[in-house]
C-alpha positions as CSV (number, residue, x, y, z in Angstrom):
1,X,-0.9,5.1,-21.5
2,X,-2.6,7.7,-18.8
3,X,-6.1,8.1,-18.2
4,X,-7.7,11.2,-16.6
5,X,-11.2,11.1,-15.4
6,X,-12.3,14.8,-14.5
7,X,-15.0,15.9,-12.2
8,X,-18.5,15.6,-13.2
9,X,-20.2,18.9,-14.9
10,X,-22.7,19.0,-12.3
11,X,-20.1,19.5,-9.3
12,X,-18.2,21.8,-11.5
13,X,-21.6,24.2,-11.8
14,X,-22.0,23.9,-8.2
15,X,-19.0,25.1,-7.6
16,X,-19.3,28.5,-9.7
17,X,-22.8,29.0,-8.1
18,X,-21.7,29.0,-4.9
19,X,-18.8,31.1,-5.6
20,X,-20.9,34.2,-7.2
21,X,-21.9,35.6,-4.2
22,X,-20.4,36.4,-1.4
23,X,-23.2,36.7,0.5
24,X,-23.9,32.9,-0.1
25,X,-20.5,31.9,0.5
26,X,-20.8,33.6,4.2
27,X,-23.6,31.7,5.0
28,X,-22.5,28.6,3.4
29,X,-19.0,29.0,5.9
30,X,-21.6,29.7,8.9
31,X,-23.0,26.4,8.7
32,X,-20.4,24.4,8.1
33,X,-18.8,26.1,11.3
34,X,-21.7,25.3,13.3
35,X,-22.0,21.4,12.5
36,X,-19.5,19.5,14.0
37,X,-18.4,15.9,13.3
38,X,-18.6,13.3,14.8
39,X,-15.5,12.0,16.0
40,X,-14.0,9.2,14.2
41,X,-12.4,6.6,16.6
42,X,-9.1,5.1,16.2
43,X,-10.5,1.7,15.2
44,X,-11.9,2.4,12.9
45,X,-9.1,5.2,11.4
46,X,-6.5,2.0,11.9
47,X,-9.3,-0.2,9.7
48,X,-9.2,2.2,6.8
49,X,-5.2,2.7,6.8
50,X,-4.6,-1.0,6.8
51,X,-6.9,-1.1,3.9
52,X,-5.2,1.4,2.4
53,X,-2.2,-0.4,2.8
54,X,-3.5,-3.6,2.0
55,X,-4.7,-2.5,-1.7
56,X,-1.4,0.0,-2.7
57,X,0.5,-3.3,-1.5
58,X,-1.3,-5.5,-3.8
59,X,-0.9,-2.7,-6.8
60,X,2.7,-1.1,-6.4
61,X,5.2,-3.7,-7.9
62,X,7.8,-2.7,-5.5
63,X,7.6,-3.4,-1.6
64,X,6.5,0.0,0.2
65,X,7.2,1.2,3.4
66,X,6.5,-1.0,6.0
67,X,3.6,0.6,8.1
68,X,5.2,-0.6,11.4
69,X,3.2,1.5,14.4
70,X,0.0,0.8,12.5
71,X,0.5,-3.4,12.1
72,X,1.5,-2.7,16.0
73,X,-1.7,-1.2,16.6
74,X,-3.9,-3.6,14.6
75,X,-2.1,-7.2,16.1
76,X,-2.6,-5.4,19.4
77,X,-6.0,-5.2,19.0
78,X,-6.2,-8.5,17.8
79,X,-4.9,-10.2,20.7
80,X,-7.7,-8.1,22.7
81,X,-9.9,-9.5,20.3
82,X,-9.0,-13.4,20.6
83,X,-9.0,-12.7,24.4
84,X,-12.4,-11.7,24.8
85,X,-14.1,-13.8,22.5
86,X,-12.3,-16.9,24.3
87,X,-13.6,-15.5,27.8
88,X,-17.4,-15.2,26.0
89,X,-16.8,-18.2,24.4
90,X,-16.4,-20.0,27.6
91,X,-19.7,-19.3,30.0
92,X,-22.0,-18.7,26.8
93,X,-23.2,-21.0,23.8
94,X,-22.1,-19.5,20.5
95,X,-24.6,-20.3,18.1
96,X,-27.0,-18.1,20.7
97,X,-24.9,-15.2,21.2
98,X,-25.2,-12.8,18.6
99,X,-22.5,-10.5,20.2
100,X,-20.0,-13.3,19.7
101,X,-20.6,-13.5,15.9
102,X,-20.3,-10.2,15.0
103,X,-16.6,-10.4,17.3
104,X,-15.8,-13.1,15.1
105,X,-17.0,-11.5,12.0
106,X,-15.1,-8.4,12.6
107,X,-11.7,-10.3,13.4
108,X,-12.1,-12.8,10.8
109,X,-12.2,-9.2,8.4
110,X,-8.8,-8.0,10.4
111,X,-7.1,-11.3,9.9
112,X,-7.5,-11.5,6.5
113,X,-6.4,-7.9,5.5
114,X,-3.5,-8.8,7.9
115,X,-2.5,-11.9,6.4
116,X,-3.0,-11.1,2.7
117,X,-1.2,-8.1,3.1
118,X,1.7,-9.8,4.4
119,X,1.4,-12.5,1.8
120,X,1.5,-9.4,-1.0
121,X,4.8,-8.3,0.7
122,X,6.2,-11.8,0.9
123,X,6.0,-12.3,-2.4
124,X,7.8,-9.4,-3.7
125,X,11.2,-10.4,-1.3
126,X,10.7,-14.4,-2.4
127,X,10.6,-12.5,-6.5
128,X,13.5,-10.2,-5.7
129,X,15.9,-11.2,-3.1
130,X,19.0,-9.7,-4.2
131,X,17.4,-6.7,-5.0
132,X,15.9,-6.4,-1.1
133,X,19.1,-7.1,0.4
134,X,20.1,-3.6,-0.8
135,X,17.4,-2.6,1.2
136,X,16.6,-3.3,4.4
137,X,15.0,-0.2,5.7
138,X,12.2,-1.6,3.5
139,X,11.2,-4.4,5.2
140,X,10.2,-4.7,9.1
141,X,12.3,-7.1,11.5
142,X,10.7,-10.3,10.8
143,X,10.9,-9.4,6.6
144,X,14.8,-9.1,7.0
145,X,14.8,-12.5,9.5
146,X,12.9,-14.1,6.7
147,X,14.9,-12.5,3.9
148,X,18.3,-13.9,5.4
149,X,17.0,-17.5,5.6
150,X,15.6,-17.5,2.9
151,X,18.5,-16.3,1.0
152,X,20.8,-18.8,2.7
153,X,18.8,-22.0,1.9
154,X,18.2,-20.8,-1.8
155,X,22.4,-19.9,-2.1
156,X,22.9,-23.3,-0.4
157,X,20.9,-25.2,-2.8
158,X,22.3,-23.8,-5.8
159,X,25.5,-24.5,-4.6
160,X,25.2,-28.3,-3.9
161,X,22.9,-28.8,-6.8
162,X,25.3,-26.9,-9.6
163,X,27.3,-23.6,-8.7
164,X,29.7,-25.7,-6.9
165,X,30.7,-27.1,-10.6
166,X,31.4,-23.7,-12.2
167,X,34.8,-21.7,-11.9
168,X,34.9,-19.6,-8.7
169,X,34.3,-16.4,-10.6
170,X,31.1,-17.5,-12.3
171,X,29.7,-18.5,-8.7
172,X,27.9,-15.5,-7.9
173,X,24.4,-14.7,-7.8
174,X,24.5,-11.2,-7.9
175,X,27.3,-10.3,-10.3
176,X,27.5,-7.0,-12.3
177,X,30.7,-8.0,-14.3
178,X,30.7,-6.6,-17.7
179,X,28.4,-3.7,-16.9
180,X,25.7,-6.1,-16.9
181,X,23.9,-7.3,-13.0
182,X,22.4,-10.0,-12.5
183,X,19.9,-8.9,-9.7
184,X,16.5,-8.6,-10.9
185,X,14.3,-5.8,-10.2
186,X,10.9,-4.7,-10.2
187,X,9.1,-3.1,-13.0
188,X,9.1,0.3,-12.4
189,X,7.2,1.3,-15.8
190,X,4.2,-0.9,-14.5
191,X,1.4,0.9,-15.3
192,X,-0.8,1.2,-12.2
193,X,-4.4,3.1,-11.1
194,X,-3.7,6.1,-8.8
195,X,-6.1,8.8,-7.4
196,X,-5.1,12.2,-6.5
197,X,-5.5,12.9,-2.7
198,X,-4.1,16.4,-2.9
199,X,-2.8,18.4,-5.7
200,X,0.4,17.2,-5.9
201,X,2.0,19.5,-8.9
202,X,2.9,18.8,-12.6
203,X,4.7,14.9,-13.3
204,X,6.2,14.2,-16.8
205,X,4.7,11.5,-18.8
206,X,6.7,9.7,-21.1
207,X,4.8,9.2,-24.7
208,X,5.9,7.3,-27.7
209,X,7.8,10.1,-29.4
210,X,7.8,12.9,-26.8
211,X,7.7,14.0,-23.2
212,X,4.1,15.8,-21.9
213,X,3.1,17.5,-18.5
214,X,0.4,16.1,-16.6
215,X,-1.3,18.0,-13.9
216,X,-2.3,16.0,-10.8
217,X,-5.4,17.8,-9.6
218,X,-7.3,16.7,-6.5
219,X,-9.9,14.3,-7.1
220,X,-8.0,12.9,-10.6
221,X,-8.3,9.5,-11.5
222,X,-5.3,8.4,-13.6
223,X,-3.7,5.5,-15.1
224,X,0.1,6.1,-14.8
225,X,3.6,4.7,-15.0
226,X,4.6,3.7,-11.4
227,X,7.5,5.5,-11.8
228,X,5.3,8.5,-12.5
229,X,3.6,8.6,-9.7
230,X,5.8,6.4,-6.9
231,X,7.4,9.5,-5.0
232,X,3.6,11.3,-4.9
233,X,2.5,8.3,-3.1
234,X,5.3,7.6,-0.5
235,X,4.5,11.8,0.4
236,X,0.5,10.6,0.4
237,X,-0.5,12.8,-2.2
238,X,-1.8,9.9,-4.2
239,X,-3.3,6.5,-3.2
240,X,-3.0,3.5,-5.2
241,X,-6.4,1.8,-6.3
């Protein structure tokens, strides 16, 4: 199923009225020169990544890449964070100092994108070990620590509960004997929510009965096989949403 919401008729007229002259078009490109933005600061650039993150983590059913320099960032900042609300939590009383609140607010929002992003992760390597050990440049340091004991007390278990009763051959957990493997994987014909960041070319679409072109047009909203759409996204021409 793929669903395509197009841009509005009323942004599409403004667009050829502004294109039928050229004088308007000048003047149009002399004011946008002329007003600068403001900058955007790092915080808050970091904030809207790690949402980002957060929510393609929670859609994709397959572990992304693991944002490692921003989560460095971010858990920096955190620990900048803890510090000086401890030194202000000291000297000061807390239910009087607004400043303090909003420091708590605003850490409490960073801990929890943090930790449920994390969590999202977590659960994909706890659904699909086997298929993770395959690949480690997925996960981050800790992900392939946790992977690796994980993996060894599950295997252990199985092995003193039952596996240790079955012929040798039949003791694996990963066997592809036969033509046929036994490590799970993700769904990769989930469908998920995706919008188009950038035009990102022409993707096939796999129908019923026949093979279509779709074109992914900046702006697009569309309802798509993750397979579809999975390399577009690692290149961040589309965002999960």
């Amino acid at each position: 199923m793929e669903f395509n919401a197009s841009p509005s008729r009323a942004s599409t007229l403004f667009k050829i009225r502004v294109r039928s002259g050229q004088g308007m078009d000048d003047d149009i490109a002399d004011i946008l020169a002329s007003v600068s933005a403001p900058p955007i600061s790092q915080r808050t650039l970091d904030l809207q990544a790690l949402t980002r993150a957060w929510v393609a983590e929670r859609t994709a059913p397959e572990l992304l890449p693991y944002p490692t320099e921003l989560v460095e960032r971010v858990m920096e900042r955190l620990g900048k964070q803890i510090s000086n609300i401890e030194d202000m939590t000291g000297p000061m009383d807390p239910q009087a100092n607004f400043t303090l609140v909003i420091l708590q607010t605003e850490l409490e929002r960073y801990k929890f994108l943090v930790r449920s992003f994390l969590r999202a992760r977590i659960a994909k390597v706890d659904a699909y070990p086997h298929h993770y050990l395959t690949l480690p440049e997925t996960l981050s340091p800790l992900e392939r620590q946790y992977l690796a004991s994980h993996q060894a007390l599950l295997s252990n278990h199985y092995s003193t509960s039952f596996l240790s009763a079955f012929p040798t051959n039949l003791q694996k957990l990963d066997d592809t004997a036969g033509g046929i493997s036994m490590v799970d994987k993700p769904d990769e014909d989930t469908a998920v929510f995706c919008r188009v960041l950038r035009d990102a070319g022409k993707v096939e679409i796999q129908g019923p009965s026949q093979v279509s072109e779709a074109e992914l047009t900046r702006g697009d909203v569309w309802v798509m096989r993750w397979s579809t759409v999975k390399e577009a996204v690692r290149r961040g021409d589309v965002e999960l949403i």
